[in-house]
N, C-alpha and C positions, 0 to 999 in steps of 0.2 A: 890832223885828228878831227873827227866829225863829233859837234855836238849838237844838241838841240839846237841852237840856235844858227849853226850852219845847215842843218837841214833842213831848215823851215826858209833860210835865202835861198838852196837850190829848188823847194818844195815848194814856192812861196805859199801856194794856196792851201798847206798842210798847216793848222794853228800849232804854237808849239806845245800847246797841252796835249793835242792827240800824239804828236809824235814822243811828248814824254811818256804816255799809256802804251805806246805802242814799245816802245824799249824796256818799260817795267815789266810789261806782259811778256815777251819773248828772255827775258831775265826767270822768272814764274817759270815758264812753259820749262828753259833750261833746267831750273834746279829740281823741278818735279823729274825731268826724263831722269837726273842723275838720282834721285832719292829710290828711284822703282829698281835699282839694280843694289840698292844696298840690302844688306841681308836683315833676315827676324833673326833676333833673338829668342833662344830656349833655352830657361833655366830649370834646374833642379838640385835638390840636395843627395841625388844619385840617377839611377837610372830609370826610376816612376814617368818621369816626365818624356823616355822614349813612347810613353803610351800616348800624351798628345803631339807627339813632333810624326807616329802614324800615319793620325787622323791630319795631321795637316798637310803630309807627302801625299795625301790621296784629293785630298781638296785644292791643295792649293800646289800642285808637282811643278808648277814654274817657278819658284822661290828661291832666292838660296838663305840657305840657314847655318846657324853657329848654337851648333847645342853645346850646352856648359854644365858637366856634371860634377859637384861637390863632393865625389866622391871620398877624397880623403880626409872628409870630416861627418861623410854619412855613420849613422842617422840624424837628424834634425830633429824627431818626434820625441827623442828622451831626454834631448838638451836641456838649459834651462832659456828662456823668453830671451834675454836680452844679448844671450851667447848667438842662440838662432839669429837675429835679426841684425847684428854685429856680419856672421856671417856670411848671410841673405845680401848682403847691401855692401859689400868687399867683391865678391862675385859679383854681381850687377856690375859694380863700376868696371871692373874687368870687361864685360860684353859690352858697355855701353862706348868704350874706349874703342871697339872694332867697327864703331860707324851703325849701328842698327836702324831702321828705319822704325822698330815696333820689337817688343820682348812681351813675349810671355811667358808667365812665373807658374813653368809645370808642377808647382808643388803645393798643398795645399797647407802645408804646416809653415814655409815663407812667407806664402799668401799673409794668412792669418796675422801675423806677427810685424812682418813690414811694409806689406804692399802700398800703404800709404805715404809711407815715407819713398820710396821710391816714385809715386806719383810727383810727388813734390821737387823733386829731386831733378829732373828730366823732364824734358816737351816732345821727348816721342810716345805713343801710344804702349801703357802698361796692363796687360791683359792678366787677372790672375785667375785660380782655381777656386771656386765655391762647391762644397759640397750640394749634389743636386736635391737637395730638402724639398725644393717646392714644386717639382714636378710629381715627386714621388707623394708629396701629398697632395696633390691634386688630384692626382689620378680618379679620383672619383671612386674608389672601394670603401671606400671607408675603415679602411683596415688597417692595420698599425702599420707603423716604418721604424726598421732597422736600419742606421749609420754604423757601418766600419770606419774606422778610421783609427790615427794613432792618438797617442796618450794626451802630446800636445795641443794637437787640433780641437778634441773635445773639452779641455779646458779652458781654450783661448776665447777672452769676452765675443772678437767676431763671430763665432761661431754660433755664440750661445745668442748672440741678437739675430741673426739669421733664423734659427727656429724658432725663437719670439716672435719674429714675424709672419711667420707662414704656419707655423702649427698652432692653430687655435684653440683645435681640441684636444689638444697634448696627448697626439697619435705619434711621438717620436721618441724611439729607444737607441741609445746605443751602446757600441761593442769596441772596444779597443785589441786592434791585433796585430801590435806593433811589431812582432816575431816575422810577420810574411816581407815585412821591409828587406830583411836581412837575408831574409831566403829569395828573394827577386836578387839582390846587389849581388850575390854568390854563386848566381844563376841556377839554383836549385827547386826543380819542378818538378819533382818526385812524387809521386800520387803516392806513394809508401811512406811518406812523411809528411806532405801536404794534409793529405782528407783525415788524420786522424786529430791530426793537428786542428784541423777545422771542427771536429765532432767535438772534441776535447772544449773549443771556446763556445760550443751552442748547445752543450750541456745542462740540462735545467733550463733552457727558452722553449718557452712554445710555439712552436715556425707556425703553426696551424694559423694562430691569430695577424698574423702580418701576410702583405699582400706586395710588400717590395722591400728588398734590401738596399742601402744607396752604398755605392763603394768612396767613401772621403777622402782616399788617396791616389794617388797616380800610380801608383806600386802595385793596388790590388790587382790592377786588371788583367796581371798577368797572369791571378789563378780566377781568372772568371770561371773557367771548363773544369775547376776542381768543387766548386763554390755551388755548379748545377749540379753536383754529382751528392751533395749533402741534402741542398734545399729543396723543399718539395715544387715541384713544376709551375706550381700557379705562382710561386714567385716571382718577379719582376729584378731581373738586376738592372740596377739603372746605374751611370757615372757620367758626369760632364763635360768630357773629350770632347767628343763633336760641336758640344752648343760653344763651347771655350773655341773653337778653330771658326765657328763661322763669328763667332763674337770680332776676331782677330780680323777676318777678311773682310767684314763690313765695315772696320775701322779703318783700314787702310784705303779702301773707297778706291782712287786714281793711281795711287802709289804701288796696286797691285800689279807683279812682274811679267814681261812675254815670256821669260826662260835667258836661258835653259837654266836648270834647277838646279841645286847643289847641297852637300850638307859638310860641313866641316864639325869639327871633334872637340873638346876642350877636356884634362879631368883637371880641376880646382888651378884651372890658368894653365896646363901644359897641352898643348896638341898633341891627341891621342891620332895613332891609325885608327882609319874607319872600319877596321874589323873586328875591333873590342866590342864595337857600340851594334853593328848591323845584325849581330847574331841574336842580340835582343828585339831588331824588330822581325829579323827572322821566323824568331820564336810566334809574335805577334800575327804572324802572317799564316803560319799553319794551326794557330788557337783558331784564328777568321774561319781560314776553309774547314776546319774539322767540326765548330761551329754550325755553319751554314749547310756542310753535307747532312748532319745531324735533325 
């Protein structure tokens, strides 16, 4: 058996302090190659969070992933705080038990409620969802901002320090529209039930005065193209998919994968076929192109 000190007799001129660095180092070197092939985790209390696990097959398509949908306990946003965050962090230990390198927490209403105790909890990188507040009020219009989001999230103290911090000039309104949850998890995109539904909650607001909506859930973004068809043009829909996936990929720094890519299923701990979950980002993929020809 070679140890330090047998390689420093056959090495003689090698001290054995370098060749203790030089064996810690390629010790490093190993457990990083083996860390870059363990997969992200993607949490949600349904299927909202297929809307950043997307954004992050398009940024980051050499990964492999383990999306975990809480489905049979969706919704989260009508719970009560410590029901949610009980089973925010039962889940979690589930993904965190299949080896993750990094989870992020696609939901804004878990965010909210335990994201901190999951920090504490774990030493791999926990990424969660912030409503984008501060972009939308940056923007430089000057003009009011609308928050969608659900019941919970607008109640939860993170929340409410979050626009404490960024809205100075108390340019921030919101809208609780907890109903599109359930018509996302149902898979129901029905423009005949959707946009009336939509007009029905922005009844009495005056869209005129705001200059950006922010979507505070991972669910909304599935009626983005129903959401243009209400609000008038010069509105801004903003959500924080993209800033959330490069947040995730700059945290990962060297642990990021060569491929090949993958994604595996969970619903609240049972492995789903991937075709329950693909038809939602399906959906995601012809909202993009219809979008974009648009």
């Amino acid at each position: 058996m070679f140890t330090a000190e047998t390689l420093r007799r056959r090495f003689f001129i090698i001290p054995t302090r370098t060749i203790l660095r030089l064996i810690a180092f390629a010790a490093d070197e190993n457990r990083t190659l083996m860390q870059k092939n363990h997969p992200i985790g993607f949490f949600d209390s349904g299927i909202g969070g297929l809307t950043v696990l997307y954004e992050a097959l398009k940024i980051l398509p050499n990964e492999r992933y383990i999306y975990f949908s809480d489905g049979d306990n969706a919704p989260y946003g009508t719970r009560p705080k410590e029901e949610v965050r009980e089973l925010a962090l039962n889940a979690v230990e589930f993904i965190a038990n299949q080896g993750v390198k990094a989870l992020v927490v696609a939901c804004n209403t878990a965010t909210s409620v335990a994201i901190e105790d999951m920090r504490r909890r774990y030493d791999f990188p926990v990424i969660g969802m912030e409503p984008a507040v501060k972009p939308a009020v940056m923007s430089g219009n000057r003009k009011r901002v609308l928050v969608f989001a659900t019941e919970l999230t607008l109640k939860e103290e993170k929340f409410k320090n979050l626009v404490a911090r960024v809205d100075t000039e108390q340019l921030v309104d919101y809208l609780p529209l907890q109903e599109l949850v359930m018509y996302a998890e149902r898979f129901e995109f029905d423009a005949l039930k959707i946009i009336p539904y939509l007009q029905n909650k922005l009844d009495g607001i005056d869209l005129s005065k705001y200059g950006a909506v922010v979507l505070g859930c991972t669910h909304f973004i599935f009626f983005k193209k129903f959401m243009e068809k209400v609000l008038p043009p010069e509105i801004q829909i903003i959500d924080g998919n993209r800033g959330t996936v490069n947040n995730l990929k700059n945290k990962l720094g060297i642990l990021l994968s060569d491929g090949p890519g993958s994604v595996s299923y969970f619903l609240s701990g049972k492995a789903m076929p991937a075709a329950q979950f693909e038809r939602f980002l399906q959906y995601l993929e012809l909202q993009e192109t219809a979008i974009s020809v648009k």
